[in-house]
C-alpha positions in Angstrom: 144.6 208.7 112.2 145.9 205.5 110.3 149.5 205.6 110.7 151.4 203.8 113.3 154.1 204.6 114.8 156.9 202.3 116.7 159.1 203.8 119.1 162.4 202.7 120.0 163.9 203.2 123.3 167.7 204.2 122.8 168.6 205.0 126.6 167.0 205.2 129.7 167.1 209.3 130.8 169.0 209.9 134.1 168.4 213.6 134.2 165.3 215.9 133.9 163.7 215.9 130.6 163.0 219.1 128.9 159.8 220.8 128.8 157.8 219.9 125.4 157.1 223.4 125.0 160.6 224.4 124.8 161.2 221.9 122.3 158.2 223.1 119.9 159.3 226.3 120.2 163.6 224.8 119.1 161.7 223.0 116.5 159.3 226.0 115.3 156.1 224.6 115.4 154.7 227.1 117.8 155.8 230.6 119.0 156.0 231.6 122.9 153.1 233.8 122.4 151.2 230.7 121.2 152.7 228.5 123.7 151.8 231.3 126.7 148.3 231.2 125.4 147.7 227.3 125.3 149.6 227.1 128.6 146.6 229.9 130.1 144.1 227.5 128.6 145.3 224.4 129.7 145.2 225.6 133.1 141.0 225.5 132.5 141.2 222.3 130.6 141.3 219.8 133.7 143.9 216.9 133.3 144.3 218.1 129.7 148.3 217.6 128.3 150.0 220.2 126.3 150.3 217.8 123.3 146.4 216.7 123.6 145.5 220.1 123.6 148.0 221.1 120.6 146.5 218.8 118.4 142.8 219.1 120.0 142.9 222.7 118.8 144.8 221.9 115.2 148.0 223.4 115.8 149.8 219.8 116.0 149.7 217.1 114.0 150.1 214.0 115.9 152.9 213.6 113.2 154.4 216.7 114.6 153.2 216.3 118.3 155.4 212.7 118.1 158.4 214.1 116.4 158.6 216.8 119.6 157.7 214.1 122.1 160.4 211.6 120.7 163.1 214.5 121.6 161.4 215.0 124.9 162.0 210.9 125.6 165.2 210.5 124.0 163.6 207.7 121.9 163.3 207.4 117.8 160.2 207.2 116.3 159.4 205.8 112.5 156.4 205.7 110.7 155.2 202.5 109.8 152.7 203.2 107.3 154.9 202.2 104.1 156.1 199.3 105.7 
């Protein structure tokens, strides 16, 4: 992976912060049914995170796993690999 990314924090979150799954599902890059399934195999997968495992099994991109895990934080994220 050669591209960097820089986050920015935009505000600190004062309430609970949504489940990644939900948001992969808003942002359709998986389905329940695949969520349900990774979820089942994660449980297996000791001290293995949802994202990790996403993109360990090639249904993420980090690309993808850091656009859903900016919304989770309430942060921006840009690419800096034109910069």
């Amino acid at each position: 992976m050669s591209e960097v990314f820089h986050t920015v924090k935009l505000s600190l979150e004062t309430g609970q912060r949504r489940k990644l799954g939900e948001i992969l599902i808003e942002e359709k890059m998986i389905t329940e049914d695949l969520l349900d399934l990774v979820l089942a195999q994660q449980k297996t997968a000791k001290n293995t995170r949802l994202g990790t495992l996403l993109m360990n099994l090639g249904i993420l991109t980090p690309q993808q796993f850091m656009r859903a895990l900016s919304k989770q934080l309430t942060v921006v994220h840009r690419s800096l690999a034109r910069v």
